[in-house]
C-alpha positions as CSV (number, residue, x, y, z in Angstrom):
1,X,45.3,-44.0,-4.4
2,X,45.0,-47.3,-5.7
3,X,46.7,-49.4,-4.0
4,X,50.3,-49.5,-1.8
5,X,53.2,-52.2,-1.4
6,X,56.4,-51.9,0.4
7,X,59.7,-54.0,0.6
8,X,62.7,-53.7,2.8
9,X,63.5,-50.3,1.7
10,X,61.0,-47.8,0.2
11,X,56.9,-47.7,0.1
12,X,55.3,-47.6,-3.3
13,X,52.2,-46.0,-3.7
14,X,50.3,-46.6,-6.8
15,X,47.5,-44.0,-8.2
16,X,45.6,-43.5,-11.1
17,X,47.2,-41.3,-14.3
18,X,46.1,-37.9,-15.1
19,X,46.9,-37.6,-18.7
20,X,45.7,-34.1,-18.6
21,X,47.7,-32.5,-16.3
22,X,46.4,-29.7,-13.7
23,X,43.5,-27.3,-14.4
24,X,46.6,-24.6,-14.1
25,X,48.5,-25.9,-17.0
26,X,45.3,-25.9,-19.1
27,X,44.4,-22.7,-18.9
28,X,48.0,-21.5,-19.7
29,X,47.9,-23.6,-22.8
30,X,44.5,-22.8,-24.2
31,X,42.0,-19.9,-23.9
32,X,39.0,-21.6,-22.8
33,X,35.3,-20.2,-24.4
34,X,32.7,-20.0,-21.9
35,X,30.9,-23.6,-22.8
36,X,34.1,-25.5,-21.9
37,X,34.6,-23.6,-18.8
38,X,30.9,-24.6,-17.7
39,X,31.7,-27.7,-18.2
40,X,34.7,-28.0,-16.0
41,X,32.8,-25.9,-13.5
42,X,30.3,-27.5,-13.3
43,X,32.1,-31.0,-12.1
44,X,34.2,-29.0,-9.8
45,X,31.0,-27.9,-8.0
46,X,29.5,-31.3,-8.0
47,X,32.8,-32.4,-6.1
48,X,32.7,-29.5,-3.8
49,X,29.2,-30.0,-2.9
50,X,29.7,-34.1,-2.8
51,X,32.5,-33.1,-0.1
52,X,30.3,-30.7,1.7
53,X,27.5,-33.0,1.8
54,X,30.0,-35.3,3.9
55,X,31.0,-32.5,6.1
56,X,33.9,-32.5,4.5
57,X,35.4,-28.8,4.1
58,X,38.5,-28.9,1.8
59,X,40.4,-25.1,2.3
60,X,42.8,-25.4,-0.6
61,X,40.9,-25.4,-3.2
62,X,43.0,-23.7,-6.5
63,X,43.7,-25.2,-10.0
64,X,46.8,-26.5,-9.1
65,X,44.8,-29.2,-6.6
66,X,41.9,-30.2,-10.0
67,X,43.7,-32.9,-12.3
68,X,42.2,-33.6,-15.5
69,X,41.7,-37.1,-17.4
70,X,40.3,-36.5,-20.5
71,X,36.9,-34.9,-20.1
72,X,36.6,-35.6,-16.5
73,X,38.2,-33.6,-13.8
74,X,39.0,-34.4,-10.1
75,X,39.8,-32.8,-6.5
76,X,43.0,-33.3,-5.4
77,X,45.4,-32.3,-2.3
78,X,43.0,-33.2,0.8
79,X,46.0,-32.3,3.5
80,X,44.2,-29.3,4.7
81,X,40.3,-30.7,4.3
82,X,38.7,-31.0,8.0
83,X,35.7,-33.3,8.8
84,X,33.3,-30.5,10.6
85,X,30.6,-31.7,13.1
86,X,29.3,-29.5,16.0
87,X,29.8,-32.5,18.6
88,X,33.4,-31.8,18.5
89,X,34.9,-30.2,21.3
90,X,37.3,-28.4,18.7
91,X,35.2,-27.6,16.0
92,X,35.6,-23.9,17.0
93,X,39.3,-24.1,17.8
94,X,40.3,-25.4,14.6
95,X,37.8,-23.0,12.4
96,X,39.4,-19.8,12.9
97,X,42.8,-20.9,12.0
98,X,44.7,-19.4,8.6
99,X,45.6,-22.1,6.3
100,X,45.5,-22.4,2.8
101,X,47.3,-20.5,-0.4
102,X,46.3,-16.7,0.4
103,X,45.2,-15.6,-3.0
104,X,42.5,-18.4,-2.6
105,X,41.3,-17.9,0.4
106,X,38.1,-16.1,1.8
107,X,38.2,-12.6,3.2
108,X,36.9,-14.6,7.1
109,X,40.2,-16.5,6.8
110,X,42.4,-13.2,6.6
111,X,40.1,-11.7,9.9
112,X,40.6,-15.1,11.7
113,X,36.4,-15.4,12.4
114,X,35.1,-18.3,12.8
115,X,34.5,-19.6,9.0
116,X,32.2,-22.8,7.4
117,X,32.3,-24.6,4.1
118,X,31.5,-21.0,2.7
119,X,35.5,-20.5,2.5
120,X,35.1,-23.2,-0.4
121,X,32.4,-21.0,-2.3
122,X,35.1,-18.2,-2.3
123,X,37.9,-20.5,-4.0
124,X,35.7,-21.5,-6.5
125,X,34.6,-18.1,-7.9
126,X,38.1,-17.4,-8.1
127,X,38.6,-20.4,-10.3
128,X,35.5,-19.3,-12.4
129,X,37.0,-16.1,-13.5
130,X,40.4,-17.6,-14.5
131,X,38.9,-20.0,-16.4
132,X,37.1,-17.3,-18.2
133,X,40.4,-14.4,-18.5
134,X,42.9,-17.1,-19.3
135,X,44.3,-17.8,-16.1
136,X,44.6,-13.8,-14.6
137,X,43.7,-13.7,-11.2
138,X,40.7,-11.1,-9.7
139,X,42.9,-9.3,-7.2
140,X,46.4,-10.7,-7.0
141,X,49.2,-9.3,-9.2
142,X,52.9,-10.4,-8.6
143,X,54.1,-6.8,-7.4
144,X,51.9,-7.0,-4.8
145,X,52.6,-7.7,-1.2
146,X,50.3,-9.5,1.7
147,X,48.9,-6.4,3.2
148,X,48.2,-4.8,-0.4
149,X,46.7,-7.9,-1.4
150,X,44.3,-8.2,1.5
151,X,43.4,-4.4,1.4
152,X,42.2,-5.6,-2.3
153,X,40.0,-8.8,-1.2
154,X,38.2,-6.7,1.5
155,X,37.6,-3.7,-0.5
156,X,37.4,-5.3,-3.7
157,X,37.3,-3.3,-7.0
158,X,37.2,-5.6,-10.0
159,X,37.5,-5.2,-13.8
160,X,35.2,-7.8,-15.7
161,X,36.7,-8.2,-19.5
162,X,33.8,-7.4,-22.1
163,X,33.8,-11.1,-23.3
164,X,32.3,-12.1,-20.0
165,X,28.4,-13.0,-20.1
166,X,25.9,-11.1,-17.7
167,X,24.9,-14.7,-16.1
168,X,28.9,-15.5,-15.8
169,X,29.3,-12.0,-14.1
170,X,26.3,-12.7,-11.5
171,X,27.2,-16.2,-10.8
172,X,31.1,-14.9,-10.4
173,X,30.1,-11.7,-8.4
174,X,27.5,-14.0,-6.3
175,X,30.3,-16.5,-5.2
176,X,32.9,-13.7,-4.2
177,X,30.6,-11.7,-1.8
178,X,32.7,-10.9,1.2
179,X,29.6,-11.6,3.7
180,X,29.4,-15.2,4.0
181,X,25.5,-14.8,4.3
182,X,25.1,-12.7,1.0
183,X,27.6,-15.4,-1.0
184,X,26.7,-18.3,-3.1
185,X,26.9,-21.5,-1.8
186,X,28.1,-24.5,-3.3
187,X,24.7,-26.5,-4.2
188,X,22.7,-22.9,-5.2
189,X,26.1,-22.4,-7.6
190,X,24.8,-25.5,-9.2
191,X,21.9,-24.2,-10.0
192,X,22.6,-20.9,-11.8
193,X,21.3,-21.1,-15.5
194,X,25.3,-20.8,-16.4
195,X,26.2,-23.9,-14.9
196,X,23.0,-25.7,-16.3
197,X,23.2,-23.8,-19.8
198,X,19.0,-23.2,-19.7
199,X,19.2,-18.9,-19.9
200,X,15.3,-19.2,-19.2
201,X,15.3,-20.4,-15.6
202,X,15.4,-18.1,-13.0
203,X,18.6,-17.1,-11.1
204,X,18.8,-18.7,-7.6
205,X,18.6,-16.1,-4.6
206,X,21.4,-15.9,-2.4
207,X,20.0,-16.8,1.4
208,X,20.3,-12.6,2.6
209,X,18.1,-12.1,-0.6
210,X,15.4,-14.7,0.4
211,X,15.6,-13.6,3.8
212,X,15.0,-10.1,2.5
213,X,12.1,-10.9,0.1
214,X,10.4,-13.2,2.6
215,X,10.2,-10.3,5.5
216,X,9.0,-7.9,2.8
217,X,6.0,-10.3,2.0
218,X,5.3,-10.5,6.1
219,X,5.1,-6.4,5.6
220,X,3.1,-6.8,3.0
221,X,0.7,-9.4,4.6
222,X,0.4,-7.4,7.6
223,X,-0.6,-3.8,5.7
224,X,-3.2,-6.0,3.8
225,X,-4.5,-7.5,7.1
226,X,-4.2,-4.0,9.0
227,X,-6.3,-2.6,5.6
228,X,-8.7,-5.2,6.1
229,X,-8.9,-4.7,9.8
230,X,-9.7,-1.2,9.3
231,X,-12.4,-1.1,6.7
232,X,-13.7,-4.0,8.8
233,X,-14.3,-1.5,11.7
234,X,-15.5,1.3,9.5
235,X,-17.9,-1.0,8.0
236,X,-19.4,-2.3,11.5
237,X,-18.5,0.6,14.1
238,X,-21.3,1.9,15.8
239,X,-20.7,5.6,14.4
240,X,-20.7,5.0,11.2
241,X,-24.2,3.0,10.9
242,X,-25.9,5.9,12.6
243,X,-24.4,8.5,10.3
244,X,-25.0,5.4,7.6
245,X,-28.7,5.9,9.0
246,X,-29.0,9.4,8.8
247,X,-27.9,9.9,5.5
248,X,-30.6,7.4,4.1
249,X,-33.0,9.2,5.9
250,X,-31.8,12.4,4.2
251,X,-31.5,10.7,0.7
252,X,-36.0,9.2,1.1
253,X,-36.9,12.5,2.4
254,X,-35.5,14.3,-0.2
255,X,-36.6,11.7,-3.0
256,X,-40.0,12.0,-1.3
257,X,-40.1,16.2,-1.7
258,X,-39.0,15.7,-5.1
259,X,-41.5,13.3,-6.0
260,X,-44.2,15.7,-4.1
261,X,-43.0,18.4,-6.6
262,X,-43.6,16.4,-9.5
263,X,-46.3,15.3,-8.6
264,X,-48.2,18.3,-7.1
265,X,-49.8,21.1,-9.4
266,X,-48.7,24.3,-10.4
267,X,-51.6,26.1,-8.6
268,X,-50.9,23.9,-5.2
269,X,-46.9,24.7,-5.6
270,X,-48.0,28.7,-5.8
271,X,-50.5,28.4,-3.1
272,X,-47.7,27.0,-1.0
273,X,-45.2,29.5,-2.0
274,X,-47.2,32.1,-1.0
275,X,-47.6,30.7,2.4
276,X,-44.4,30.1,3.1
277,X,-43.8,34.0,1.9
278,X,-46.5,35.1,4.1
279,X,-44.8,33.1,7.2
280,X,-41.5,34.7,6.8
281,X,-43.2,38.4,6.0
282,X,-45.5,38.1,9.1
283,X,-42.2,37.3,11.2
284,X,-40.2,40.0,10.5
285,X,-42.3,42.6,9.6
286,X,-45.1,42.7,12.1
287,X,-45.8,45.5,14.3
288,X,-47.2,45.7,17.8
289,X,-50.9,45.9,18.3
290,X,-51.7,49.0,20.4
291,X,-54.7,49.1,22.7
292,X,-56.9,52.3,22.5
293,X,-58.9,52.7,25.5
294,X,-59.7,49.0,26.2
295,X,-62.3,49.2,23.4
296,X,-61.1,48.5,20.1
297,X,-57.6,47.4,18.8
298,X,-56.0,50.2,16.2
299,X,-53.7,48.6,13.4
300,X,-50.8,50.1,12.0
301,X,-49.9,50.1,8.0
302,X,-47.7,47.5,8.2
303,X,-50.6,45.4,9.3
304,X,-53.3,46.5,6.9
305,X,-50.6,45.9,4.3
306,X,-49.9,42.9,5.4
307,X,-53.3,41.9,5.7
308,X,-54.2,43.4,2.3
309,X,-51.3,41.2,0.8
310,X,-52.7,37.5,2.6
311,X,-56.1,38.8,1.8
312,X,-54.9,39.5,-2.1
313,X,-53.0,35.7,-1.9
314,X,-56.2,34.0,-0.7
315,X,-58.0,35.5,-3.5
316,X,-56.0,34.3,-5.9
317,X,-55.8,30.6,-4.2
318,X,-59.9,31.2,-4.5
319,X,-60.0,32.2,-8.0
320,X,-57.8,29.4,-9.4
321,X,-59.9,26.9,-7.2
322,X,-63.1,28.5,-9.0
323,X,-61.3,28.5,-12.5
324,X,-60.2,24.5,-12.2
325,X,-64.0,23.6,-11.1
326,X,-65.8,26.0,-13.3
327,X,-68.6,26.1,-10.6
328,X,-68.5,29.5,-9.4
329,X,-69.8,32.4,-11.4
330,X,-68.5,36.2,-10.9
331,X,-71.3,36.9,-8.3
332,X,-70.9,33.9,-6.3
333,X,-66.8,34.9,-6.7
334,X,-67.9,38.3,-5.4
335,X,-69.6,37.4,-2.7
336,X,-67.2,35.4,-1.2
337,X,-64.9,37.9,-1.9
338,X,-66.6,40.1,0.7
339,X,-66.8,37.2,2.5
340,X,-63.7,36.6,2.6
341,X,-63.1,40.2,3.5
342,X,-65.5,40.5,7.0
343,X,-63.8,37.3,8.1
344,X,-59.5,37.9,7.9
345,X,-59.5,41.6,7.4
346,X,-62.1,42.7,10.6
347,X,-60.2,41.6,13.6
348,X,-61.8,38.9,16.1
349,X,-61.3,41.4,18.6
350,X,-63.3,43.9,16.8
351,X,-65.6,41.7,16.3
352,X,-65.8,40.5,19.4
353,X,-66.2,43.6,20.9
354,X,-69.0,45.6,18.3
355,X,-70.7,42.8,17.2
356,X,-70.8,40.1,19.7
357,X,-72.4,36.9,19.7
358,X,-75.8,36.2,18.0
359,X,-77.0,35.5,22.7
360,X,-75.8,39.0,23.4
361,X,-76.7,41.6,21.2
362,X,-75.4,44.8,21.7
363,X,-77.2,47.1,19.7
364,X,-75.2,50.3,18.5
365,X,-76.7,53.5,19.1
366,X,-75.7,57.0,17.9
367,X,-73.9,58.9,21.1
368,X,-75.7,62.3,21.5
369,X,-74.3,65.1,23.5
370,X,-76.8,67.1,25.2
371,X,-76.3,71.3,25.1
372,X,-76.6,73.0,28.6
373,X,-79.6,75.3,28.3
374,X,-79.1,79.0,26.9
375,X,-79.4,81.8,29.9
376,X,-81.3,84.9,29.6
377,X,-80.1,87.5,29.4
């Protein structure tokens, strides 16, 4: 409005000329592509969201209430819009109230909840798809009554025409969501790459799908920091350096028998096979020593075998220590051969007890038994 006179008998109100008529006769008149609807779109948005910006919520939004003058386009029909603010004593009161036309309005107005300026989101996705189907609406055919009509808007089954774009499917299907969480609003409209015509920008998420995708990177944060946590105490738990410990002792020791092996001869390595052969023989296969009248000790043939085997081993061990010094001759070999002989194959015992010490002598005499004298006859 303009301006306003009055006389005697009548009130004039003067306002501005729309020489283009409603958005509704438009659309009857021409099929519009999907660069003019974006256009048009687009401004009704920016009025939406100047309006919501205000607190202003308007709850009759259709395309009979947009007027057009020649390329711009402007909201009309305020008689339902409320003023919201949460210092009201009414704000709840009035908010759950049914008003508006009923094929444009939101599926919280047909449950009587308490509703916000997401009722206005709903009223302009229904716009956006007549715009783009020449004026059919989503969900409302003429044979229809109320209740078959508001079965459709909460269990909504919709046919998109193939001429429809993907991004003007997901910016109509984002702004028709029945939650009011999960649904467009006005300002993130705004900002679909449909609206702003640059396909290379990234779609807006809806608040219920930044919600989601912020508590998944707290999950995600938190299985890192628990991962962390975890090899932390691995890496400094008191268990683990001892068996940390133990296994580098295990890994020098066995570096330091297989440097021994390399670097130890072949004669030494068979000289210490043999011994650990004759340890294991000598353990299983010994026999007891008998005693034989206190004297002397009697060996079984499991001994002198086993000695005879030890004594054969040393001999060997001798005669590659002779061979590597080339110092001993085959008497000198002999001799301590027989050496060799008196010393491991004559028991200490034995020797002990025949030959004694070089102090006490005991000198070995020939036992003679003496014949009783013959009687005479």
């Amino acid at each position: 409005m303009q301006k306003s006179m009055k006389n005697k008998k009548c009130y004039y109100i003067i306002m501005e000329y729309m020489e283009g008529g409603t958005l509704a006769q438009k659309i009857k008149e021409k099929q519009l592509n999907e660069q003019e609807a974006a256009i048009i779109m687009k401004q009704i948005l920016e009025g939406v969201n100047y309006l919501h910006d205000r607190s202003i919520i308007h709850r009759d939004l259709k395309p009979e209430n947009i007027m057009l003058t020649g390329a711009n386009v402007k909201i009309a029909d305020f008689g339902l819009s409320f003023r919201f603010s949460s210092t009201e004593g009414n704000f709840h009161k009035l908010l759950n109230k049914k008003c508006g036309t009923i094929i444009y309005m939101a599926p919280e107005q047909f449950t009587e909840k308490y509703y916000s300026k997401q009722v206005d989101a709903w009223s302009c996705g229904i716009i956006l798809y007549m715009l783009l189907n020449g004026g059919t609406h989503p969900f409302y055919n003429q044979e229809d009554t109320k209740y078959d009509f508001i079965q459709k808007i909460l269990n909504p089954t919709i046919e998109i025409p193939f001429n429809i774009s993907p991004l003007a499917k997901d910016l109509f299907f984002k702004l028709i969501n029945v939650n009011p969480i999960d649904r467009y609003n006005v300002s993130q409209a705004l900002m679909h790459p449909w609206i702003t015509r640059k396909f290379h920008e990234k779609i807006p998420l809806t608040y219920q799908q930044q919600l989601d995708q912020f508590l998944k990177e707290q999950q995600i944060q938190q299985q890192f920091k628990l991962l962390f946590f975890l090899q932390y105490l691995k890496r400094n738990s008191p268990r683990t350096q001892i068996f940390q410990d133990s296994v580098k002792e295990l890994e020098q020791e066995n570096s330091n028998n297989q440097q021994n092996r390399t670097s130890a001869s072949p004669t030494q390595n068979k000289f210490k096979i043999l011994q650990i052969n004759n340890k294991h023989k000598n353990q299983f296969h010994t026999a007891p020593r008998i005693e034989s009248q206190g004297k002397f000790l009697d060996f079984s043939l499991t001994q002198k075998t086993n000695f005879k085997k030890s004594m054969e081993n040393i001999l060997v061990f001798e005669k590659d220590k002779s061979e590597k010094s080339q110092n001993c001759s085959a008497r000198s070999l002999k001799q301590k051969s027989t050496q060799m002989i008196n010393k491991y194959f004559i028991p200490t015992s034995f020797q002990e007890s025949f030959c004694g010490s070089n102090k006490n002598k005991i000198n070995l005499k020939p036992h003679k038994r003496l014949l009783p004298p013959l009687k005479n006859k």
